[in-house]
NUVEX-548997 format. One record per residue (C-alpha): residue in one letter; x, y, z. Coordinates in Angstrom, 1 decimal. Each point is the difference from the previous one (the first is absolute). Layout:
<atom A,<X,Y,Z>>;
...
# end
This chain:
<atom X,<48.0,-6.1,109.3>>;
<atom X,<-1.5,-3.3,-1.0>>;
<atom X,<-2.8,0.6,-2.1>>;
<atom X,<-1.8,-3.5,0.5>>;
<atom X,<0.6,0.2,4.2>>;
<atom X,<-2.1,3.7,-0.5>>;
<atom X,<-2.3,-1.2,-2.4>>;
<atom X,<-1.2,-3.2,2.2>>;
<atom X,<0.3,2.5,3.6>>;
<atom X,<-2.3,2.4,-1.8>>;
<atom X,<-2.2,-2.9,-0.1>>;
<atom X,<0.1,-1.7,2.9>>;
<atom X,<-0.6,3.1,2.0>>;
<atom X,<-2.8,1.2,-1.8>>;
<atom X,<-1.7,-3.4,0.2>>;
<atom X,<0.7,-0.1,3.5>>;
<atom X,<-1.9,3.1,0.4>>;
<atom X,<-2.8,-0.7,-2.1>>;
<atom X,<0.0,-3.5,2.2>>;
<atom X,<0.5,1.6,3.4>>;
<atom X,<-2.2,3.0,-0.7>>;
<atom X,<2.3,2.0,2.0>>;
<atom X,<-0.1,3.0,-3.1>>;
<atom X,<-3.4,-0.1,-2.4>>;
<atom X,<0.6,-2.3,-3.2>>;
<atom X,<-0.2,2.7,-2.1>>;
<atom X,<2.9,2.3,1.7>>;
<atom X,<1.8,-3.7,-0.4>>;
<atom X,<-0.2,-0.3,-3.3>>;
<atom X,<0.7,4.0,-1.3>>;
<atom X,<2.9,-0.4,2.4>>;
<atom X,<1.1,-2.9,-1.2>>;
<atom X,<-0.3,1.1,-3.7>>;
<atom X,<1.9,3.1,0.6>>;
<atom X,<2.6,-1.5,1.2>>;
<atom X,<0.4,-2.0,-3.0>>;
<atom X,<0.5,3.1,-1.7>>;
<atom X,<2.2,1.6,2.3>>;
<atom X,<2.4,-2.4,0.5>>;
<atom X,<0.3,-1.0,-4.2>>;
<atom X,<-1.4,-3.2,0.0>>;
<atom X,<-2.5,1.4,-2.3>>;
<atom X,<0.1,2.8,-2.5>>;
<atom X,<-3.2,2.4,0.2>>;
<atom X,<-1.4,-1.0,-3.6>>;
<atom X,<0.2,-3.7,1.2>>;
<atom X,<-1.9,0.7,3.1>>;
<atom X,<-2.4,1.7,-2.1>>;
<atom X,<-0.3,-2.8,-2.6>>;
<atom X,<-0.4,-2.6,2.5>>;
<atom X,<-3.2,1.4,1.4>>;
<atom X,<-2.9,-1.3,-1.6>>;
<atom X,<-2.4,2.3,-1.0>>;
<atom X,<-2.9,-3.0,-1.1>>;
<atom X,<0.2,-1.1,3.7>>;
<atom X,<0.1,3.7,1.3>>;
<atom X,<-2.9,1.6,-1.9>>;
<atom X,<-2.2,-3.3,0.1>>;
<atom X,<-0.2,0.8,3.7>>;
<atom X,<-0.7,3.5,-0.3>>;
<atom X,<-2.7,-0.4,-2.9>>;
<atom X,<-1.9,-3.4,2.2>>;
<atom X,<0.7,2.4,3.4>>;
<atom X,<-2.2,3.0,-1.6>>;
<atom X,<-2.7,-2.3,-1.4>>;
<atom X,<-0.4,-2.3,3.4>>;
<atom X,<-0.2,3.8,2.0>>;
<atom X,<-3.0,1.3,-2.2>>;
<atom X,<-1.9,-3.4,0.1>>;
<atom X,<0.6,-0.2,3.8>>;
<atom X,<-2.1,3.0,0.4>>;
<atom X,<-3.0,-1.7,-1.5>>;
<atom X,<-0.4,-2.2,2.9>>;
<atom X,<-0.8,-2.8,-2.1>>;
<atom X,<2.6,-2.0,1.9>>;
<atom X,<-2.3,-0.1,3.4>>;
<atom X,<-2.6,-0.5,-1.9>>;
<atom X,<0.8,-3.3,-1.3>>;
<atom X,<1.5,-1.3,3.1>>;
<atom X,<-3.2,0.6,1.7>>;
<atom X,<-1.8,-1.5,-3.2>>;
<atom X,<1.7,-3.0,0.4>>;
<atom X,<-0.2,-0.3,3.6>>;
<atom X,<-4.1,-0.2,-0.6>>;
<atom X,<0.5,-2.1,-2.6>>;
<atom X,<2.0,-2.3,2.7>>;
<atom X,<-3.5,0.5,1.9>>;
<atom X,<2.4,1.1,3.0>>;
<atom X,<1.8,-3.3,0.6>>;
<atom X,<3.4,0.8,1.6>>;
<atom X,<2.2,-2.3,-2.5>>;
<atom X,<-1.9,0.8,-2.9>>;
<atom X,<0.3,3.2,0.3>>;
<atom X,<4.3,-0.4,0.9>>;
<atom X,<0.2,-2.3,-3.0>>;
<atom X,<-2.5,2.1,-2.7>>;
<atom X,<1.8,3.4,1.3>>;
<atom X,<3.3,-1.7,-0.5>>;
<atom X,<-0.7,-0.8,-3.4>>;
<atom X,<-1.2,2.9,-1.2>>;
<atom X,<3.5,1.8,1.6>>;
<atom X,<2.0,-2.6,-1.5>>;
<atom X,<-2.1,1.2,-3.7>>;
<atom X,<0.4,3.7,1.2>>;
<atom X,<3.9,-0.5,0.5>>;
<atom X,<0.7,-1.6,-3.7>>;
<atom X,<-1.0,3.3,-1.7>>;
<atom X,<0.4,2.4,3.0>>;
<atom X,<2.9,-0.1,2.6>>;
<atom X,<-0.6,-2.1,3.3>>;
<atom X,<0.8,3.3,2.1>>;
<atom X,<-2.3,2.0,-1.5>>;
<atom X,<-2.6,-2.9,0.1>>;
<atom X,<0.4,-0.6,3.6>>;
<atom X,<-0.2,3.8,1.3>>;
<atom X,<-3.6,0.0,-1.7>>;
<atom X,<-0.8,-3.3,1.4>>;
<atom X,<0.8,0.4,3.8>>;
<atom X,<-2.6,2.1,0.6>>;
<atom X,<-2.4,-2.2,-1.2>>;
<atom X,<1.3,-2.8,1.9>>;
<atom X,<-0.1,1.8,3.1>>;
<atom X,<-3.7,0.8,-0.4>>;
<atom X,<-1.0,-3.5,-0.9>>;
<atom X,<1.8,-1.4,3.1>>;
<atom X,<-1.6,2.3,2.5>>;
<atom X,<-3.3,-0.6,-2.1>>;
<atom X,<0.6,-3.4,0.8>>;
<atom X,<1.9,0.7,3.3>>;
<atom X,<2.8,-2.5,-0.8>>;
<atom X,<3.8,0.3,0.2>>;
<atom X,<0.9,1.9,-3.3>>;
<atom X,<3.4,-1.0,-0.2>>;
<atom X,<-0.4,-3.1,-1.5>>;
<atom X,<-1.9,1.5,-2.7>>;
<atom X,<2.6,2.7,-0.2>>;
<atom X,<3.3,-2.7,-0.5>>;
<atom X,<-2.3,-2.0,-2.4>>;
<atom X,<-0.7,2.7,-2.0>>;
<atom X,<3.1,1.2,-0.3>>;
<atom X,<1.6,-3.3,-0.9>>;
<atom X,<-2.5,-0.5,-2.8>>;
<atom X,<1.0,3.6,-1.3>>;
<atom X,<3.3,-1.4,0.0>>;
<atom X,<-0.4,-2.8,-1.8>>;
<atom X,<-2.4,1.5,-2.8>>;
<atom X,<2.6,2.5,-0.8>>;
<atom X,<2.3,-3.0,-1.1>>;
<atom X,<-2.4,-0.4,-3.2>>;
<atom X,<0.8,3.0,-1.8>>;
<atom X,<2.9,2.3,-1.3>>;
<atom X,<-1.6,2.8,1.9>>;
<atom X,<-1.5,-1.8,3.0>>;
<atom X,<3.4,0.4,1.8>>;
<atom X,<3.4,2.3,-0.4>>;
<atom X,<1.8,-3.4,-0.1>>;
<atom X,<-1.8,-1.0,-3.0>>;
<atom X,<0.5,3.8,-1.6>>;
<atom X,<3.6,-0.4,0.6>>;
<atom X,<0.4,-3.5,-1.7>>;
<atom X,<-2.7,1.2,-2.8>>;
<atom X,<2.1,2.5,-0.9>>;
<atom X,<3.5,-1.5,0.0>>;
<atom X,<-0.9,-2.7,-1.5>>;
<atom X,<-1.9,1.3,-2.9>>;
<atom X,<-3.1,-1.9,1.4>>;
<atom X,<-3.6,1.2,-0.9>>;
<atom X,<-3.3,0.0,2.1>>;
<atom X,<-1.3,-2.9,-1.5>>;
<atom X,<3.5,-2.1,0.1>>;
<atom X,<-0.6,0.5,3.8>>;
<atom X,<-3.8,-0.3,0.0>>;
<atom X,<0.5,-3.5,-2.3>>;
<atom X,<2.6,-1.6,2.8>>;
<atom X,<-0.9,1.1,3.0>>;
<atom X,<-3.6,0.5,0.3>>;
<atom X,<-0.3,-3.9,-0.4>>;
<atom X,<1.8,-0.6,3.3>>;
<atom X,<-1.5,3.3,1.8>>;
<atom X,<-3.6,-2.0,-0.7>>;
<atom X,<1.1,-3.1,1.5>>;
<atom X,<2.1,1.5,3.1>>;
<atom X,<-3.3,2.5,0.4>>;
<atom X,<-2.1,-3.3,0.1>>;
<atom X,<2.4,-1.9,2.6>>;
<atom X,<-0.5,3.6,1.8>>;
<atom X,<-4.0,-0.9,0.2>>;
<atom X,<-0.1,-3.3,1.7>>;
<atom X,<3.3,1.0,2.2>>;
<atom X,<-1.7,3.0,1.4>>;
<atom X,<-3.2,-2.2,0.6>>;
<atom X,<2.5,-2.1,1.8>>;
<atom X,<1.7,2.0,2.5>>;
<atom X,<-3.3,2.3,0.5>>;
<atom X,<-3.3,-2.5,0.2>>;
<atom X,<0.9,-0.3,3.9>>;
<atom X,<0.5,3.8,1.0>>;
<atom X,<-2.8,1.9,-2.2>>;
<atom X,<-3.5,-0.4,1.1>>;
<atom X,<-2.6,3.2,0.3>>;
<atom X,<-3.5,-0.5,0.6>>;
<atom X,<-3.0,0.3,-2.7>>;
<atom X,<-0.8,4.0,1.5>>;
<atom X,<3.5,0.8,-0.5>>;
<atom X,<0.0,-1.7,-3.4>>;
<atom X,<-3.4,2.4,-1.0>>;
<atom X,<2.1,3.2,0.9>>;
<atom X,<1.7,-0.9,-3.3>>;
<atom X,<-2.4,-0.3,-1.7>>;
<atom X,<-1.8,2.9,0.7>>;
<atom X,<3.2,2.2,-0.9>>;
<atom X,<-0.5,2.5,-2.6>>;
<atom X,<2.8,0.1,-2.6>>;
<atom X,<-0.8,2.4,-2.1>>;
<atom X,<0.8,2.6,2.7>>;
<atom X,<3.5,-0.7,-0.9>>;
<atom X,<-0.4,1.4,-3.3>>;
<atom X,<1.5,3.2,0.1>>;
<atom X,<-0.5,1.3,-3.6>>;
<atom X,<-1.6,-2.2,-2.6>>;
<atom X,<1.0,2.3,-2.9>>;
<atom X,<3.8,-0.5,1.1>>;
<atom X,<-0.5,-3.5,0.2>>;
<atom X,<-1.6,-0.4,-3.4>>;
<atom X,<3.1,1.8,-1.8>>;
<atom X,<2.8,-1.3,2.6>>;
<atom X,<-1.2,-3.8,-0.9>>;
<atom X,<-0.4,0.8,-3.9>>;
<atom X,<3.8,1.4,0.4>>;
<atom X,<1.4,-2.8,1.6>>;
<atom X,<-1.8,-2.7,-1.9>>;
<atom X,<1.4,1.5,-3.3>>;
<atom X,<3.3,-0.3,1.5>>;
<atom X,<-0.3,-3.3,1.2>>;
<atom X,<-1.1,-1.0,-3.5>>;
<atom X,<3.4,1.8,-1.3>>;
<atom X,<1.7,-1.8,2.3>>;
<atom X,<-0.9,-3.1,-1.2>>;
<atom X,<0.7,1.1,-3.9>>;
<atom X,<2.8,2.2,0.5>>;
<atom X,<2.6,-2.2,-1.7>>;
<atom X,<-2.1,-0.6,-3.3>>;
<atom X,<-0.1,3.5,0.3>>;
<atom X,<3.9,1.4,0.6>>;
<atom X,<-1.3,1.6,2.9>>;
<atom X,<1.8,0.3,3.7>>;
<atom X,<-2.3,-0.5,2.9>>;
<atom X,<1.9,3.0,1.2>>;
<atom X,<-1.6,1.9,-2.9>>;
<atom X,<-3.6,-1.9,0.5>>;
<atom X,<0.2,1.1,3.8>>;
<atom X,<1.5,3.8,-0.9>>;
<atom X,<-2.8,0.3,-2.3>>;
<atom X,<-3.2,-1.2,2.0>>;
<atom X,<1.2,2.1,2.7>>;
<atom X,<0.2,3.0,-2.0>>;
<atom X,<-2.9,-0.8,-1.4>>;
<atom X,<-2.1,-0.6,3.4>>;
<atom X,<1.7,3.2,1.1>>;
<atom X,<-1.9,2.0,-3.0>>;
<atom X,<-3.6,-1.6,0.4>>;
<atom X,<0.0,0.5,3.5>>;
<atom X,<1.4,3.7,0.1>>;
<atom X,<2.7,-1.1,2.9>>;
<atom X,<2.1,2.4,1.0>>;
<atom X,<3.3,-1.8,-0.7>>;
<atom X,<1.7,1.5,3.3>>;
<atom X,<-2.7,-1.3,1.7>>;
<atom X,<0.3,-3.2,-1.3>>;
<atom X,<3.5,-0.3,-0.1>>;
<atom X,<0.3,0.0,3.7>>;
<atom X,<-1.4,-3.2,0.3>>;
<atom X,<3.0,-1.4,-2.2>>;
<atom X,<2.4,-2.1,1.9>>;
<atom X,<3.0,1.9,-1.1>>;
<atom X,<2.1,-1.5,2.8>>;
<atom X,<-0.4,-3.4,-1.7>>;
<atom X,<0.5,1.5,-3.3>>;
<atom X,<3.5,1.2,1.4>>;
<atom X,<0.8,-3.3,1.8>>;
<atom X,<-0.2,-1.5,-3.4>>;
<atom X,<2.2,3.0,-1.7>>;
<atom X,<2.6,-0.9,2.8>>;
<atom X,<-0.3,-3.6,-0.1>>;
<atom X,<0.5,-0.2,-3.9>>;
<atom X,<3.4,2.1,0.2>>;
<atom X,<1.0,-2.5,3.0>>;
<atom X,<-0.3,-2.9,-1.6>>;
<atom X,<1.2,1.5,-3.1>>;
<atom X,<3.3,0.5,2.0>>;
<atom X,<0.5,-3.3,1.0>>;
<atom X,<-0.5,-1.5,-3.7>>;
<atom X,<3.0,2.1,-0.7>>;
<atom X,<2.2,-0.6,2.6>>;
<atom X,<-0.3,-3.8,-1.1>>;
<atom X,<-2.0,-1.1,2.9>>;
<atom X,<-3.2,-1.6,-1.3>>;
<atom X,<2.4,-2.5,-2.9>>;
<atom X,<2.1,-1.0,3.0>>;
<atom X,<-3.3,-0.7,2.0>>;
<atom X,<-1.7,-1.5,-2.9>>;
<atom X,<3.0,-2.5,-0.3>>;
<atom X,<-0.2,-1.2,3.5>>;
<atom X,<-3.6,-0.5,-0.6>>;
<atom X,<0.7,-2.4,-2.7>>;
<atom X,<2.5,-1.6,1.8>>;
<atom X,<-2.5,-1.3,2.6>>;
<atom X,<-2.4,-0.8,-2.4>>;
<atom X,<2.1,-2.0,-2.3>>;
<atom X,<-1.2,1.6,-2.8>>;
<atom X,<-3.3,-2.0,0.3>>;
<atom X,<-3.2,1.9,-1.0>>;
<atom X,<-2.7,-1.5,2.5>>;
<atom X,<2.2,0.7,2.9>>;
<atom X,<1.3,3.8,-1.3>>;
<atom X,<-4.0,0.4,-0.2>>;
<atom X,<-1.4,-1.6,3.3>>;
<atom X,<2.8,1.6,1.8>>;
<atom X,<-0.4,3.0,-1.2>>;
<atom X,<-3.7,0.1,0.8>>;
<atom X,<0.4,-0.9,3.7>>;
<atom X,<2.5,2.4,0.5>>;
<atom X,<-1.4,2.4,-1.1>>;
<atom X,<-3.3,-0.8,1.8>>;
<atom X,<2.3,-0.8,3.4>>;
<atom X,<2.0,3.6,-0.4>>;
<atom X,<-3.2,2.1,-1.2>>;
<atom X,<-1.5,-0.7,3.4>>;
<atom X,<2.6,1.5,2.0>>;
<atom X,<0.9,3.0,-2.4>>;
<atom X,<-1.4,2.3,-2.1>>;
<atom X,<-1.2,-1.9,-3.5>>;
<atom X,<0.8,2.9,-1.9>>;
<atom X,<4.1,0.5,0.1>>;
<atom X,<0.2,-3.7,0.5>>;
<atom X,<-1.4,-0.2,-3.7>>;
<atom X,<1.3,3.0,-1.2>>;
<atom X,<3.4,-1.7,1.2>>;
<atom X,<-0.7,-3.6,-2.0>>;
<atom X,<-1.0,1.5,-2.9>>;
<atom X,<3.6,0.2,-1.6>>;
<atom X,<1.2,-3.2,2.0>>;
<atom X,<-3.3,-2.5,-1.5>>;
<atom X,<1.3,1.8,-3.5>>;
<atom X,<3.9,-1.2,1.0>>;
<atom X,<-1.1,-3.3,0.7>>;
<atom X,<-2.8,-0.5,-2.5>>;
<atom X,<3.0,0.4,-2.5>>;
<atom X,<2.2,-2.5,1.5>>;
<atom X,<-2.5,-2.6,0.1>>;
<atom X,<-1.3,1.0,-3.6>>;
<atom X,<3.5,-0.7,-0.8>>;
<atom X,<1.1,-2.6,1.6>>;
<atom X,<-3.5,-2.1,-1.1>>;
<atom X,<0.5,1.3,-3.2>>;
<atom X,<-4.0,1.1,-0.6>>;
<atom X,<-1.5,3.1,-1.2>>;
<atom X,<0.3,2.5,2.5>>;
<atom X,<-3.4,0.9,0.7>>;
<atom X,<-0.7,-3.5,0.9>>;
<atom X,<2.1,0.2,2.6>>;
<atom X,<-0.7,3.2,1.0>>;
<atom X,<-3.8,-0.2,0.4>>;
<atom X,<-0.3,-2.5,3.6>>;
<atom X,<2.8,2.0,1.6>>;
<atom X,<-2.0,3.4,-0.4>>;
<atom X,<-3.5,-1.4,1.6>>;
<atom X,<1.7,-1.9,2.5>>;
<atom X,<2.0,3.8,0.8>>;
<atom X,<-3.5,1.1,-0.4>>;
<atom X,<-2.1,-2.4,2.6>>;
<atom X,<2.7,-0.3,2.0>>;
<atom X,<0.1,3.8,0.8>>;
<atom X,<-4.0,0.4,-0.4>>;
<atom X,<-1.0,-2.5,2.3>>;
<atom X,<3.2,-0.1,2.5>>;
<atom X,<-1.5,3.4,1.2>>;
<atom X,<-2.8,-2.1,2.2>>;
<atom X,<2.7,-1.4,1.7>>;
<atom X,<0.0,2.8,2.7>>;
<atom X,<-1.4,3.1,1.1>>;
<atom X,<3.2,1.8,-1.4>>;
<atom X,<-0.5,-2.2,-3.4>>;
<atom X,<-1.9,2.5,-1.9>>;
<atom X,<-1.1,3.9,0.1>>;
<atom X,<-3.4,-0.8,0.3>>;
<atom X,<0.6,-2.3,3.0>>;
<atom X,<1.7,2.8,1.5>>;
<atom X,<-3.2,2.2,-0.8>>;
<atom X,<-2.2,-1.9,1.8>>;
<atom X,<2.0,-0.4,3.3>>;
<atom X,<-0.1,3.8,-0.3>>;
<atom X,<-3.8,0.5,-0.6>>;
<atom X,<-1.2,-2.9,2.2>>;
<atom X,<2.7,1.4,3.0>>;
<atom X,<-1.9,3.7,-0.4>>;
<atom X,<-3.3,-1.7,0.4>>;
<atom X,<0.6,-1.8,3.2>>;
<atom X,<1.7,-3.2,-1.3>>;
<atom X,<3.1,-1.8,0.2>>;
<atom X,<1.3,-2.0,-2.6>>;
<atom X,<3.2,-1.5,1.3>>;
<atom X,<3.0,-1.4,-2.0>>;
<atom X,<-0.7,-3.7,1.4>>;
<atom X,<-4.0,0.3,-0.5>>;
<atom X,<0.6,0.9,-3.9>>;
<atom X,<2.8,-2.4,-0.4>>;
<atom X,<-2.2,-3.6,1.6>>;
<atom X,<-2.3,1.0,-3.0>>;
<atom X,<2.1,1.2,-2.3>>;
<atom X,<2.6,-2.7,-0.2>>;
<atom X,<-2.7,-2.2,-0.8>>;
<atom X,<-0.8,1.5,-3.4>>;
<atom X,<3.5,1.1,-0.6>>;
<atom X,<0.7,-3.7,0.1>>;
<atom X,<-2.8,-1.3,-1.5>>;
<atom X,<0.3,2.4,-3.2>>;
<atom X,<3.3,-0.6,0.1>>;
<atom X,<-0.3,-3.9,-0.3>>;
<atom X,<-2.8,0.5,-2.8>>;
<atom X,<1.9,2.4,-2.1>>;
<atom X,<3.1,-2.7,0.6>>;
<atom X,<-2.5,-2.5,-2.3>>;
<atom X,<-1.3,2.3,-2.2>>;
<atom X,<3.6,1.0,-1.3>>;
<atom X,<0.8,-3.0,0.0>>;
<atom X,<-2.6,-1.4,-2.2>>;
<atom X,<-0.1,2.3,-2.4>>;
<atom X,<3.2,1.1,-0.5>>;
<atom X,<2.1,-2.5,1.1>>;
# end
């Protein structure tokens, strides 16, 4: 039997799946991975050593911290904070709330950030008595974006950080530059396609104001230690390569640490980890893994430079609106998990061929893998998990968010950050 036919129909089918949604993403990819396995593509140490465990316990460690601080409330308490503060304008309120997501989602996930802001957003709306599912999409795209800026904003980003031996301020130097001008282009855009359709009277306006906020706290002693946790790690973030540290480790540590000052029970807690993610990744790592071995990614790789000619710019522009083009149609996650090895194949072609230090090379492939696959996710409502979230939460409150009603909005920013990111790479690392 053909080893490279199996290896490639492994992954085809499995991406089909994940694609199709016909079996859940995570059966996919433990499927997939097994049969890897089974049929000798990979041996069982490989498998084991292709998993990465920085990727896999950073998500663990960040999913325990963001559970304990959720239970503060202090979430819904400053979305209604900065709803006052927006004096209960309509757009204010859409752009300051998407802000502060889009903040949220570079040191938090954009999921979790959006299933602690819904609710919030549906109060304010029927406060207001407005349509809330413009604020819902807007919000959600600005979560999307923010978690561009960071290596833990979004599992892309963890992925790339990790393979490429990339720290948290390597990502936070690059890409937070671009993240502030895209979330500025977000201000005046939403202004433009909103100033028409939101208009609430001056007693609607007061309702706002005359929310109390502080209700939301839940417990301020919880809060106190949950913040002081996760600004420490933040801070260790930021240092941990002066310091020889693994933001796996930093994450690990603060949630162990939050776990003792709070006396959580740990199987309490632990329910509230995403370990179907956690095993997606597991499944996807061996996958990919599979098809590095089997020869597929070179041969890929080769074509790839083929089309490009072996010219930088174009290897780097291309790669960043494909990557935005196919993230908003699939999952972000395998497609990234799947370029990894392929941006590596080509990086040292082009490094070769242009005869510079490789790192040279290598550095506008990865954010351009990285924007692309960030930002491509506001493409559609199928672009991104926390899209899919909110069609989910706004459908159980009443409210349809249709494929076409999310795409006429989000293609707009999908090609608007897409175009911006295009001169930013360009400028800087071109």
């Amino acid at each position: 039997m053909n080893i490279f036919i199996v290896g490639i129909s492994i992954f085809v089918l499995v991406y089909g799946a994940i694609v199709f949604e016909r079996v859940h993403k995570t059966v996919s990819a433990l499927i997939g991975a097994s049969a890897m396995l089974m049929f000798h593509i990979l041996s069982q140490d490989e498998a084991f050593m292709a998993i990465d465990l920085n990727v896999i316990f950073l998500l663990i460690g960040m999913m325990i911290i963001v559970h304990i601080i959720s239970e503060t409330g202090v979430f819904q308490w400053g979305a209604i904070k900065l709803a006052q503060i927006a004096k209960g304008e309509p757009i204010r309120i859409m752009v300051f709330l998407g802000v502060a997501s889009a903040i949220v989602s570079a040191f938090l996930d954009n999921v979790t950030t959006m299933i602690l802001m819904a609710p919030v957003l549906f109060i304010i709306a029927d406060t207001l008595e407005v349509d809330p599912v413009p604020f819902l999409i807007m919000t959600v795209i600005a979560s999307n974006i923010g978690g561009a800026a960071t290596l833990i904003g979004d599992p892309p980003n963890i992925l790339i950080g990790s393979a490429a031996g990339l720290s948290f301020n390597d990502f936070l130097f690059n890409l937070s530059p671009v993240i502030l001008i895209i979330m500025c282009f977000f201000y005046f855009t939403v202004k433009i396609l909103f100033r028409k359709k939101l208009h609430v009277s001056s007693e609607l306006k007061g309702r706002i104001i005359e929310m109390r906020p502080e209700k939301a706290i839940k417990d301020k002693v919880l809060l106190w230690k949950s913040l002081t946790v996760l600004g420490s790690v933040v801070f260790l973030f930021l240092i941990h390569h002066y310091l020889d540290l693994k933001v796996a480790t930093i994450a690990l540590t603060g949630a162990a640490v939050l776990l003792l000052i709070t006396s959580k029970e740990p199987e309490d807690v632990f329910k509230h980890v995403e370990w179907s993610t956690i095993f997606f990744f597991v499944g996807l790592f061996v996958i990919v893994e599979g098809l590095v071995k089997i020869g597929f990614i070179e041969i890929v790789a080769n074509q790839a430079m083929k089309v490009t000619k072996g010219n930088l710019s174009i290897t780097t522009l291309f790669l960043l609106w494909f990557s935005g083009i196919f993230s908003a149609v699939i999952d972000n996650i395998p497609y990234t998990a799947t370029m990894i090895p392929l941006v590596k194949h080509v990086g040292l072609s082009l490094s070769q061929s242009l005869q510079m230090v490789n790192k040279d090379v290598m550095a506008p492939l990865w954010w351009s893998l990285s924007l692309g696959a960030c930002l491509g996710g506001n493409g559609t409502v199928i672009g991104a998990s926390a899209n899919v979230i909110i069609v989910g939460m706004a459908k159980k409150n009443g409210y349809k968010i249709s494929f076409f009603r999310f795409f006429k909005y989000g293609i707009i920013f999908l090609i608007e950050s897409m175009l911006i990111s295009s001169v930013y790479l360009y400028l800087r690392y071109l």
